[in-house]
N, C-alpha and C positions, 0 to 999 in steps of 0.2 A: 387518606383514601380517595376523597374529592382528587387532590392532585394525579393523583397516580391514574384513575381515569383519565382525567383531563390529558395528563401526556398523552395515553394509548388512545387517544381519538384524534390528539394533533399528528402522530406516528402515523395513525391508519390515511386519515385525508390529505397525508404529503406521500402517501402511497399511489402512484397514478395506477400500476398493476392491482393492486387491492381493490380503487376506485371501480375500476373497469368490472373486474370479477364480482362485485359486490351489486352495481349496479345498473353499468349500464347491460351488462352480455344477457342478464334475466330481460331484458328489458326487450332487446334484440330478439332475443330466441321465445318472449311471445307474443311478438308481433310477427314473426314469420312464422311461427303456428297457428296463429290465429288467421294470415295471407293464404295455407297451405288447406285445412281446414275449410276454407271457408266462410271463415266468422267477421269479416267486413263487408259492410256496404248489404244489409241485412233487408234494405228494403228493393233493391234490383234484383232484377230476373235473373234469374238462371241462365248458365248459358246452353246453349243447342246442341243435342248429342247429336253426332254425326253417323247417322246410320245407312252400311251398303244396301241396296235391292238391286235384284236378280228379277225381271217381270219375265218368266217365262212361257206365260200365256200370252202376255201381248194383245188384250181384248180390249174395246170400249170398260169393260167391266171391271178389269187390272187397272187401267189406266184411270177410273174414277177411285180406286180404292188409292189407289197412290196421290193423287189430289187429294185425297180427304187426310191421308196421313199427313203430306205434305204441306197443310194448312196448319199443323199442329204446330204451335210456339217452340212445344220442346224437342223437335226433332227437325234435323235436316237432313233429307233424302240424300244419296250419292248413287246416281243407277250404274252399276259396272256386272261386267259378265262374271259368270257362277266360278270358272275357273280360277278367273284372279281375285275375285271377295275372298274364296277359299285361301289362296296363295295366300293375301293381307294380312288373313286372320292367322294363319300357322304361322307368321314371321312375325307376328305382334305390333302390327301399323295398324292393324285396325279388331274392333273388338266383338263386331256379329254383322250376318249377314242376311236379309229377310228375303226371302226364296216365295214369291208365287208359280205353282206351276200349272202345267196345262191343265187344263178343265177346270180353272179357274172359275171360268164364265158358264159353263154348262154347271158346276154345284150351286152359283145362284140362281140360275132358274131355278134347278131343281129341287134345292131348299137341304141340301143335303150337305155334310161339311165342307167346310172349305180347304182345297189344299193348299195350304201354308205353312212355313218352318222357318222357325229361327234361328240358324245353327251363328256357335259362339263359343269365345275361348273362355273357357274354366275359370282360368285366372283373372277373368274382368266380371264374374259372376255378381260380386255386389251390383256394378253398374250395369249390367244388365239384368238387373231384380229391378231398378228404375227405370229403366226402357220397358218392361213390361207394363208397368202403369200407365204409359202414355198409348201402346200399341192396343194391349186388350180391351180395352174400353171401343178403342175405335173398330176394328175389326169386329168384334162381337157385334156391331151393329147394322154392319157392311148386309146380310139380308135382308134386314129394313127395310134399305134406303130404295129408291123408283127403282135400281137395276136386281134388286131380288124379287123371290116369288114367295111372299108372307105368307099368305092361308099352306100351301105347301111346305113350306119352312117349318113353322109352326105346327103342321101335322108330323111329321117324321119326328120332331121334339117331344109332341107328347107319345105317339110310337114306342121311342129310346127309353123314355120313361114309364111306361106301363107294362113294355117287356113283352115277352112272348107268353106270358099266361095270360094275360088279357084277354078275351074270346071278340071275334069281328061287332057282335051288338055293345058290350061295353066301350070299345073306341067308338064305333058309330056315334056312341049317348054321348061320351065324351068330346066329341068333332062336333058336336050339334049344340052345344053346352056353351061352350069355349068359342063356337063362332064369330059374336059379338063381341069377344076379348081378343079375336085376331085383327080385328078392323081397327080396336082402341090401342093394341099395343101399336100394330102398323101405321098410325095416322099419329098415333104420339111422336114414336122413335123418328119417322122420318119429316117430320118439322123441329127443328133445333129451339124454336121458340117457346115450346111447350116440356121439353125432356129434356134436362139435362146429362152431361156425360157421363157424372156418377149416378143418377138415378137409371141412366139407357145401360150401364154396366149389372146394376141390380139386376134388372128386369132377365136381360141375357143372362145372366149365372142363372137366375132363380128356372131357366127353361132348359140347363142341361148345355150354353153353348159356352161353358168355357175353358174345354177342348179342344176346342179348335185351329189352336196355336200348337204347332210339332214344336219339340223344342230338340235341340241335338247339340253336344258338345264338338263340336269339331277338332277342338286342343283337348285335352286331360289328362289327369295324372295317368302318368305309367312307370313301372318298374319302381314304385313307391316313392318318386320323388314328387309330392306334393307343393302345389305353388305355397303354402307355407312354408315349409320346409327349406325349397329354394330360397325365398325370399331372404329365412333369419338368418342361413350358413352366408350369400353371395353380402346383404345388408351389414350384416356386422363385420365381414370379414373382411370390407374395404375398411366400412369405417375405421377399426381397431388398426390397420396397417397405417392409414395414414396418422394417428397419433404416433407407429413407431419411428415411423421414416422420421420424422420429424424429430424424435432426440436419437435419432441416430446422427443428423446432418447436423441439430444444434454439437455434437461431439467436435466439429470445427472449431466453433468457439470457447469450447473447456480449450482445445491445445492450442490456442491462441492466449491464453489468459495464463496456462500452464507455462507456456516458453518453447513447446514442442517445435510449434509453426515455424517458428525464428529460426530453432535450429534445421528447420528440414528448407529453409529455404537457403539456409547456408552451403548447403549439400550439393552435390551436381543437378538432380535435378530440378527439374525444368519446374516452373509455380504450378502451372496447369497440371502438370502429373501427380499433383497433392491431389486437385478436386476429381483428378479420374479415379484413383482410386479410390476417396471415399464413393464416387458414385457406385463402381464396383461391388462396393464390400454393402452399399445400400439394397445396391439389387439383388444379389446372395440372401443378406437376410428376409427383405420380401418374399424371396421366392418362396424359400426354407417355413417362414411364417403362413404363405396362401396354402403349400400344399399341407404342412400340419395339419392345418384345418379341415382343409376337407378331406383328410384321410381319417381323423377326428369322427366327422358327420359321418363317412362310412360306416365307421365301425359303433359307432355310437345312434346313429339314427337310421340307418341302411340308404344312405342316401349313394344312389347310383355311379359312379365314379366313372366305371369301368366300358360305358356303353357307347362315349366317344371321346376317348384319350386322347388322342393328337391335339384334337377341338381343346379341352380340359387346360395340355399343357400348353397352348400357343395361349390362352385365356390370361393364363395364371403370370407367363412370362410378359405378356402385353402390359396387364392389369400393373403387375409389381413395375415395370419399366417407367409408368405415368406414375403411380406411386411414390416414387423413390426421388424422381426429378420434381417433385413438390417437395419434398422434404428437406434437399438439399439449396430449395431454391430459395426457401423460406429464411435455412442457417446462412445463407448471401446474404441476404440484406439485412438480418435483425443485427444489431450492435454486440447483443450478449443476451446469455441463455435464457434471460427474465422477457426481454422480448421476444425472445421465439416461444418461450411455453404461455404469455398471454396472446400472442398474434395466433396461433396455431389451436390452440383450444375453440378462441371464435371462429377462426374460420374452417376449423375442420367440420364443428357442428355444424354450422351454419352450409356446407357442403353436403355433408351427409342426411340434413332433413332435405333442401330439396333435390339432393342427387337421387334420392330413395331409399337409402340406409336405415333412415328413421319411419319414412310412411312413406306406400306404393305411389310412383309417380302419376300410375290412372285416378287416382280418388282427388289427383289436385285441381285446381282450376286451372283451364287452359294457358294461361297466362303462366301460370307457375311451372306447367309441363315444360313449355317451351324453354325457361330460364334453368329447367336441370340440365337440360344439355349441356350444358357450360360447367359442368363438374365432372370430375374425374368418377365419380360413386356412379355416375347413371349409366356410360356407357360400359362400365365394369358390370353391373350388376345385368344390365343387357345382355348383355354377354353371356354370364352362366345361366341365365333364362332361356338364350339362343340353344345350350347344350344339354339345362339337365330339363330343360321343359316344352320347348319349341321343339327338342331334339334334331335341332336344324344339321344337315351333312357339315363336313367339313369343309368344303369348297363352295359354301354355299356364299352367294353375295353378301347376305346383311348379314350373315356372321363375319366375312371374312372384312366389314366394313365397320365393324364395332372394332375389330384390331385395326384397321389402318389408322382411326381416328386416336386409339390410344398411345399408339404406335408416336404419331403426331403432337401430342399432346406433350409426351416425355420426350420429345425432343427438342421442343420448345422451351419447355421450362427448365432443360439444362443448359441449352444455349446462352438463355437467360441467368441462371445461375453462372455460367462461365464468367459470364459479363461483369456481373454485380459481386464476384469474388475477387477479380483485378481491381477493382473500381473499392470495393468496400474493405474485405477482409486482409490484404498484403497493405492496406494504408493505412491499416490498424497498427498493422505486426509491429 
């Protein structure tokens, strides 16, 4: 019994594919969920959410409120015009845009709200449930500070809150009461040294100002395609192709092992016309495979299909094109099918966590956003966000720039397969 163990552990660890699955790939995939999450380097600061404004007062008054934001560790202002915050935020470069508009400066004198709004896309709703943390505090306190009018502020608060049954002598008693608590809140809030942020937050909720922020979706769901929705059909449905593509291209190497290759190279044709055809018959079934799918979520989920088709099918034929020429790029240089299903398992996942298959590429650290670029999943899945959620036109640049890139992508990686099939796979045969 001893022995027969003993073999199947010296079997297992002369297994380098075994090795690999067993422990290094767990090892890999959570250290780059732990990179993607955020769970390294626990004692550094966060980094800076990049937020547009729009000052369209343009006051001393604007202009100190945007200092006072722009002092905040966790935010970095970007001032751009209301037209193009808007444009950034429907094409998904960027994820809100904070609007002061005119009379800005006249509601702090007058103590009366302020007009501000946050308009923002849907789909970055967690991260802008953290921008409100850092914004409402400060803003809420923006009456306070020398360029508001307190006892006035302060009146119209308790006003809002006594309502109109309240008769002129009960506010009077009240105005006359609270006096003394106008000077103490006012001499608190606007010394930093005595009030802190979370306590300056208290005090403002507890008087009715934290309202004061408009909040507006500028992106949202419509026609029932929900940024989940999108996310699981576009997310899974690369990922799952690039596992196919992948023993579709390993098929090179069964008919190389089989004797097929030998004899078709004996044939008239040309070497190269082996590898075009399989890429052919790769991108057929991709196609065949993306649009299953989402006729699938149509009918299954009511996910919108039909709203921009041309967009849809240039997606899908782009998507599978970069697809496919990974698959066959991978059956290039792996020796045999044991290395292509352990090369391909790591690196497919390992694509599709930080392409976004696995988790939305806004929730990663900046650092990791930037390194999804570099996967076939990110600009794919961009892509159906461009159509079923952005509902970006057809002819529109950053849609039609999410195709050129994938467009580019699969053509590289076939060229490259071209290469490393002369080079590898006929000096096998």
């Amino acid at each position: 019994m001893i022995k027969l163990a003993l073999k199947d552990l010296k079997l297992f660890f002369s297994d380098k594919r075994s090795m690999l699955l067993t422990f290094a790939m767990p090892m890999a995939l959570i250290t780059l969920f732990a990179v993607v999450f955020g769970g390294t380097g626990g004692g550094k600061e966060s980094r800076k959410y990049d937020l547009l404004l729009c000052d369209l007062d343009n006051t001393p008054a604007s202009h100190h409120a945007t200092a006072q934001l722009d002092s905040l560790k966790s935010l970095n202002l970007i001032p751009e015009q209301l037209e193009n915050a808007q444009n950034l935020i429907k094409k998904g470069k960027k994820d809100a845009v904070l609007v002061f508009y005119k009379g800005f400066a006249d509601s702090m004198v007058a103590g009366s709200a302020l007009p501000v709004e946050l308009q923002y896309d849907e789909a970055k709703e967690a991260e802008v449930g953290l921008l409100q943390q850092s914004l409402i505090p400060t803003l809420m306190m923006l009456p306070f500070s020398d360029l508001g009018n307190i006892p006035n502020m302060m009146q119209n608060r308790f006003d809002k809150m006594m309502g109109n049954a309240a008769d002129n002598k009960l506010k009077n008693d009240m105005h006359a009461q609270f006096d003394s608590l106008y000077k103490t809140i006012g001499k608190g809030v606007s010394s930093k040294k005595n009030v802190s942020a979370d306590k300056g937050k208290d005090v403002a909720q507890s008087f009715g100002m934290g309202s004061e922020i408009k909040m507006t979706k500028l992106v949202s769901a419509t026609n029932d395609n929900s940024v989940g929705l999108v996310q699981a059909v576009a997310g899974t449905a690369i990922m799952m192709l690039l596992f196919s593509v992948v023993g579709i291209g390993a098929s090179l190497l069964d008919e190389k092992q089989e004797g097929t290759l030998k004899k078709l190279l004996y044939s008239p044709l040309h070497p190269n016309s082996i590898l075009f055809g399989k890429m052919i018959y790769s991108n057929c079934i991709s196609i065949a495979q993306l649009s299953i799918m989402f006729v699938y979520a149509n009918l299954v989920f009511a996910l919108d299909i039909y709203h921009h088709l041309p967009s849809l099918l240039l997606m899908i034929l782009a998507t599978a094109y970069a697809c496919s020429g990974f698959g066959v790029l991978l059956a290039s240089i792996a020796k045999s099918r044991q290395q292509v299903q352990g090369l391909s398992t790591l690196i497919v996942l390992v694509m599709s966590c930080i392409g976004g298959s696995m988790v939305p590429t806004f929730i990663m650290p900046a650092f990791m956003q930037k390194i999804s670029m570099f996967s076939v999943n990110y600009w794919g899945i961009q892509g159906f966000y461009d159509i079923f959620w952005r509902m970006l036109p057809f002819r529109d640049t950053t849609f039609l720039s999410r195709i050129l890139v994938l467009a580019l992508i699969g053509s590289v990686l076939n060229l490259v397969a071209l290469k490393m099939f002369n080079k590898n796979i006929l000096k096998m045969t």
